[in-house]
C-alpha positions as CSV (number, residue, x, y, z in Angstrom):
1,X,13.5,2.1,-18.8
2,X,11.9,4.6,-16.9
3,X,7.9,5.2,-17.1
4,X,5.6,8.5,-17.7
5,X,2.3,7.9,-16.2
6,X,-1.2,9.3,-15.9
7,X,-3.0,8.4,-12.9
8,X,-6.8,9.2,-12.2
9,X,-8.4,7.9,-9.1
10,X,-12.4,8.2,-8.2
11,X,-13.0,7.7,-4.7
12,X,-17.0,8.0,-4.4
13,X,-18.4,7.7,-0.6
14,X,-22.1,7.3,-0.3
15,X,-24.2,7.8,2.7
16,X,-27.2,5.9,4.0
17,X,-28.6,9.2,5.2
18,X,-27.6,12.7,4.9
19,X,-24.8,13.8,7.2
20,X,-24.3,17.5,8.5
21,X,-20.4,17.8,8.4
22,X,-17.4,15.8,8.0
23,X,-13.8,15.5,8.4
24,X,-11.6,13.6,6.5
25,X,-8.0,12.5,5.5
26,X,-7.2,11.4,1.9
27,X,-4.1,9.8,0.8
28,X,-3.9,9.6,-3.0
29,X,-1.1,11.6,-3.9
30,X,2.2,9.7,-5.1
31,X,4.9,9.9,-3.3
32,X,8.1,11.6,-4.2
33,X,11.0,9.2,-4.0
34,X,14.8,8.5,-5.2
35,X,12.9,6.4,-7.9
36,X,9.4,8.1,-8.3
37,X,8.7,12.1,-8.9
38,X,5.1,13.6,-9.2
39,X,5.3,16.1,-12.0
40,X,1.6,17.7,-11.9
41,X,-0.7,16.5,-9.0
42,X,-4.5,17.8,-7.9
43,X,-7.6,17.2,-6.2
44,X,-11.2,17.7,-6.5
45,X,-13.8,17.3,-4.1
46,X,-17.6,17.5,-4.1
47,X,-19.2,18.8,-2.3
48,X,-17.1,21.9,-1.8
49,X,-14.3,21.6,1.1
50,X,-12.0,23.2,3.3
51,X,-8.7,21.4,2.8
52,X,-5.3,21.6,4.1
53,X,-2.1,19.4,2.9
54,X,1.0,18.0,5.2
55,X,3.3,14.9,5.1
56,X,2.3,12.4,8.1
57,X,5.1,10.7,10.1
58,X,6.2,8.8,7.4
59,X,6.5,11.2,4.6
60,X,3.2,10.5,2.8
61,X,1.1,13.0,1.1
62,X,-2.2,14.0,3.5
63,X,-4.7,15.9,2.4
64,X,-6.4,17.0,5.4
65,X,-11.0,17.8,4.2
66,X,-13.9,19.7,6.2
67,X,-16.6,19.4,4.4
68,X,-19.8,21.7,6.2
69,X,-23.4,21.4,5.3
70,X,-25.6,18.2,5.3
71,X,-24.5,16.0,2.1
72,X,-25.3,12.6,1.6
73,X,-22.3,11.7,-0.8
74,X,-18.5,12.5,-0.8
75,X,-16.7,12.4,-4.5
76,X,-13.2,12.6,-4.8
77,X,-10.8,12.5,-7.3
78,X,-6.7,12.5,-7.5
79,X,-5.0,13.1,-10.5
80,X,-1.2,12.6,-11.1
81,X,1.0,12.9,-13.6
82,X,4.4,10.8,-12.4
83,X,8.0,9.8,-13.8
84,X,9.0,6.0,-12.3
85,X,12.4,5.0,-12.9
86,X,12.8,1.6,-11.2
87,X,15.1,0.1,-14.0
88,X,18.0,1.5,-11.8
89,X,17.4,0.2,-8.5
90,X,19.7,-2.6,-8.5
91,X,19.5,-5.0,-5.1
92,X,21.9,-2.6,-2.8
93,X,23.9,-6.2,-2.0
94,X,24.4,-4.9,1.8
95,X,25.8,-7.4,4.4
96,X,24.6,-8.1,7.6
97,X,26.5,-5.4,9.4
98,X,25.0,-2.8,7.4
99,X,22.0,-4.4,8.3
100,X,22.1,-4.2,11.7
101,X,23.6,-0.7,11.8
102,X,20.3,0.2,10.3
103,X,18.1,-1.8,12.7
104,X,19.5,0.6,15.5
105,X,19.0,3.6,13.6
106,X,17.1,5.2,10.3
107,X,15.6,1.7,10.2
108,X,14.5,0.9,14.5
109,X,10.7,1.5,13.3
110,X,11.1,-1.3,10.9
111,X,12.8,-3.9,12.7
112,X,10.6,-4.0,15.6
113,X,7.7,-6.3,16.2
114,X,4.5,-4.8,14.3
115,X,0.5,-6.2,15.5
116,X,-0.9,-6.5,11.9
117,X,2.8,-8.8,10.6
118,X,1.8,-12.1,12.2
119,X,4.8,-14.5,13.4
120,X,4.0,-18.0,12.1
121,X,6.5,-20.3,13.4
122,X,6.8,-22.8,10.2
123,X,7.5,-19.5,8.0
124,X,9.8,-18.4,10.4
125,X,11.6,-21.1,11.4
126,X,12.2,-21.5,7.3
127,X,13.4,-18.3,7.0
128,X,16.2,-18.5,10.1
129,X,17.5,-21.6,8.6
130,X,19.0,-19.5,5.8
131,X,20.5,-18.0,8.4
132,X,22.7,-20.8,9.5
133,X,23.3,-21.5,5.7
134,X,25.3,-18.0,5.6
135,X,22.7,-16.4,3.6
136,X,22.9,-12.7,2.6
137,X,19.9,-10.0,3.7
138,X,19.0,-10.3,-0.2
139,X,19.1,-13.9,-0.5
140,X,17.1,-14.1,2.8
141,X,14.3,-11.5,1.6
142,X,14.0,-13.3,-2.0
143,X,13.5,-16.7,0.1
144,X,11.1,-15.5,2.2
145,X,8.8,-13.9,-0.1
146,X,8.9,-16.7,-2.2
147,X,7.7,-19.4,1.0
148,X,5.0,-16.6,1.5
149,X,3.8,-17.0,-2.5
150,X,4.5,-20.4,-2.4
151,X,1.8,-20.9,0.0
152,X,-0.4,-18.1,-0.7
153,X,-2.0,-17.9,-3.4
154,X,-3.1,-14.0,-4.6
155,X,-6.8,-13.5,-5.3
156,X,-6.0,-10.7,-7.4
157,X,-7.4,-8.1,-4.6
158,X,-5.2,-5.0,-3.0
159,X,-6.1,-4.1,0.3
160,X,-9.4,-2.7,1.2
161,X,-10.3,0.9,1.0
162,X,-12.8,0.7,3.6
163,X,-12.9,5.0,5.0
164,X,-11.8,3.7,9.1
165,X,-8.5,1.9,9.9
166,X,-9.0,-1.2,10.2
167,X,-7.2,-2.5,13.5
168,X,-3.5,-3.9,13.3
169,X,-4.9,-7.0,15.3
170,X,-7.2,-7.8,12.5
171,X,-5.0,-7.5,9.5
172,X,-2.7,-10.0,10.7
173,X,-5.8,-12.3,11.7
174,X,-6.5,-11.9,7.6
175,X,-3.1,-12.9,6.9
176,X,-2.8,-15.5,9.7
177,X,-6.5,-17.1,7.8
178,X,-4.6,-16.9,4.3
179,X,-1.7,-18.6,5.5
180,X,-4.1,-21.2,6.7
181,X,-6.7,-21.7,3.6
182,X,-4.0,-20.4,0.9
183,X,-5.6,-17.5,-0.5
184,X,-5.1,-13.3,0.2
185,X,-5.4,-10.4,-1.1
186,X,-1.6,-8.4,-1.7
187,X,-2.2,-6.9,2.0
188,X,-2.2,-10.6,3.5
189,X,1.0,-11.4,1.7
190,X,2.8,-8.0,2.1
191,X,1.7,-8.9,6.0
192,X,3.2,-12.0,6.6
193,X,6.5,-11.3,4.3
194,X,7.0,-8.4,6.9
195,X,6.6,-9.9,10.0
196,X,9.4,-13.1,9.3
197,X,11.6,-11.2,7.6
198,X,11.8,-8.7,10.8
199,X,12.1,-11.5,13.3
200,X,15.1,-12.6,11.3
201,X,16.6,-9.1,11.2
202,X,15.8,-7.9,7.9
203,X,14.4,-3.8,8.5
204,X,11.0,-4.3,6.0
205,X,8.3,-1.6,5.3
206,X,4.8,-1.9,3.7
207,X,4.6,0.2,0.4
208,X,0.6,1.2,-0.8
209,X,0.0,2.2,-4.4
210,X,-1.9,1.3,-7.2
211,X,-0.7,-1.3,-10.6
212,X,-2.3,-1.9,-13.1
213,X,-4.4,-4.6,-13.2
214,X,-6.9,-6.7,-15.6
215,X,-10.6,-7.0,-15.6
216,X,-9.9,-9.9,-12.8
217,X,-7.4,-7.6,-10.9
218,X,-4.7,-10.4,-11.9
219,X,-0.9,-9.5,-13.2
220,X,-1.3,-9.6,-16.9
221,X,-1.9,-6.0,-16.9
222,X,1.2,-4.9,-16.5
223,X,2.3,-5.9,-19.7
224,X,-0.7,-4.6,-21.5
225,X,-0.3,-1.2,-20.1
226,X,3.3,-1.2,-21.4
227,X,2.5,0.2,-24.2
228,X,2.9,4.0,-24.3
229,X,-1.1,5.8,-24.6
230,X,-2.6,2.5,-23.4
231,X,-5.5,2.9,-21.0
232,X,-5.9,0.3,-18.3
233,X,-7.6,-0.4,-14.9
234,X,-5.6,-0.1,-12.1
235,X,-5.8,-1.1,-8.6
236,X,-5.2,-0.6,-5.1
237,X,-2.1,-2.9,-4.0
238,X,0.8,-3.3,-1.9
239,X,4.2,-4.7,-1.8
240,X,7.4,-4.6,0.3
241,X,10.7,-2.8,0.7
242,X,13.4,-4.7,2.4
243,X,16.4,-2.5,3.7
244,X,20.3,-4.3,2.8
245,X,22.2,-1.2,2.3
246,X,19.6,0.3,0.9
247,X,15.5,0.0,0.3
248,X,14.7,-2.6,-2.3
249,X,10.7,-2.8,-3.6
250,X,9.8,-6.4,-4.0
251,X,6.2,-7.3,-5.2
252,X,5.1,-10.3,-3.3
253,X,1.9,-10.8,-4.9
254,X,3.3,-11.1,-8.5
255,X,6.7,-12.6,-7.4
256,X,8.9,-9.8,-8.9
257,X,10.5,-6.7,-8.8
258,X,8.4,-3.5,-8.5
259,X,8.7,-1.8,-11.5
260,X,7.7,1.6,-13.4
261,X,4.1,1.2,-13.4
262,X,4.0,0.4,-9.4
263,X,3.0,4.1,-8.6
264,X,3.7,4.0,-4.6
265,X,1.4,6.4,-2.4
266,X,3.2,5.8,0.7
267,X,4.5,3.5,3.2
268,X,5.1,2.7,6.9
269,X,5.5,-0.2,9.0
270,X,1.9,-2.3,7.8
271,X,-0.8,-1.3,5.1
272,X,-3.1,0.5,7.5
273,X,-0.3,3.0,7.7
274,X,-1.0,3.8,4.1
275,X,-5.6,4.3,4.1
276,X,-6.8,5.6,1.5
277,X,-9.6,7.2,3.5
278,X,-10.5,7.7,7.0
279,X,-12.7,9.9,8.8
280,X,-15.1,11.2,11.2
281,X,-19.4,12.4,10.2
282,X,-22.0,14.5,12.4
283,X,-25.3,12.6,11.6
284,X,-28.4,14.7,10.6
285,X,-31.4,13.3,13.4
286,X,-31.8,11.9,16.9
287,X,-28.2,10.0,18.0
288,X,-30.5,6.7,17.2
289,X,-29.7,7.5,13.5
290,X,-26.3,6.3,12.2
291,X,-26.4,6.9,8.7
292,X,-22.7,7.7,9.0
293,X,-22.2,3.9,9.6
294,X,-23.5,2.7,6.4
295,X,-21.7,4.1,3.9
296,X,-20.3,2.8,1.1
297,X,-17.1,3.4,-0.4
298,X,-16.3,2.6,-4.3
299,X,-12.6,3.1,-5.6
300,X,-11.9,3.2,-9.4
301,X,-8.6,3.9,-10.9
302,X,-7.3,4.5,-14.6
303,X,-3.9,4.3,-15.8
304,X,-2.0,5.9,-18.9
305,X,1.4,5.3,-19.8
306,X,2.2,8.4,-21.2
307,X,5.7,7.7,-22.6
């Protein structure tokens, strides 16, 4: 059953001083995929910007912002209509030898060790145990995702939307402390999935969208907002793809399939690939001011199943 859905997303940057000029990149767009297809996007700024659109390395939508003039906020807001049809996307079943035939093409990127997908050797060692069992890529991928929830507990959280990258070596020291005290947000999980199921030869990607979510950001949403015309919060959040003859969306956080109201952005080979905001500001005043530096960043997001 496929999925018609509205999605509205505020992102409201404020200053701790004016600034004189900025440049920015926003990625808020959904993706168009073999399962997802944006019929009527747009984008509004304030203050008034120059603005330019392209596809980054891995496909996702970039919208590209100047904005001259001192200002002391930045408003922006995406809205999407998009058609989701995950009710098709069977697990492709691959074996091993498509696997690897992948790893050394299409798929190299994603089989390679990543910075921000820590290698924990309990989780690991776990997951290449299957492997002498004669497990299948699928059977693998399920298992492993399952040792990560297992442990993991979600706090209901996506990943942040913080304007800078954060760096690769800190994401996977988040993940590496929720392994540890048992609770992350879906970035932490999506993080440590990726890295064991790469060192045991699985090709995995981090996908970044939004889901519905309750007034505690936990997974009960998604069946409230199955209702055609219902109006729900929605959040920022992440899951995997695993390649086994083809790419298969797996939500780690909720321990299921993606499905029609997982509205992907983007992915690449860890969350940060995917920000939702980043940036550069001119301060206004001596270089001793950095009011550029304290800004704060709210995200809210509304969902509509339109049919």
């Amino acid at each position: 059953m496929s999925a018609t859905v509205r999605l509205e997303t505020t992102i409201d940057v404020r200053y701790a001083g004016p600034v004189e000029r900025g440049h920015h990149e926003v990625r808020a767009t959904p993706a168009t995929t073999g399962v997802q297809h944006p019929r009527r996007t747009s984008l509004v700024v304030d203050p008034e910007v120059w603005s330019v659109s392209h596809l980054d390395h891995w496909g996702t939508h970039v919208t590209a912002l100047e904005v001259e003039g001192e200002h002391d906020h930045l408003a922006i807001t995406s809205t999407s209509v998009v058609e989701v049809d995950r009710a098709g996307a069977v697990l492709p079943g691959g074996g091993w030898d498509e696997v690897r035939a992948a790893s050394s093409g299409e798929a190299a990127e994603l089989i390679a060790f990543h910075p921000a997908s820590p290698l924990l050797d309990d989780l690991v060692a776990s997951a290449r145990a299957m492997l002498f069992d004669g497990a299948l890529p699928d059977d693998v991928a399920f298992a492993v995702c399952a040792l990560v929830r297992s442990r993991v507990t979600w706090d209901g959280q996506g990943p942040h939307a913080a304007p800078a990258l954060a760096a690769a070596e800190s994401a996977a020291a988040c993940a590496s402390r929720a392994w540890v005290v048992g609770v992350g947000d879906a970035g932490d999980l999506v993080h440590l999935a990726l890295g064991t199921l790469r060192a045991v030869g699985v090709p995995a990607r981090a996908v970044v969208g939004f889901a519905p979510q309750d007034a505690s950001g936990a997974a009960g949403a998604l069946g409230a907002a199955g209702a055609r015309g219902h109006v729900v919060g929605a959040g920022r959040h992440a899951w995997v793809e695993w390649f086994s003859g083809g790419w298969f969306a797996f939500d780690v956080a909720r321990g299921e399939a993606a499905g029609d109201l997982h509205v992907a952005i983007g992915h690449g080979r860890g969350v940060a690939d995917v920000p939702l905001l980043r940036g550069v500001t001119g301060l206004v005043g001596p270089p001793s001011s950095r009011a550029g530096d304290g800004a704060v960043v709210d995200l809210t997001a509304v969902m509509t199943r339109l049919g």
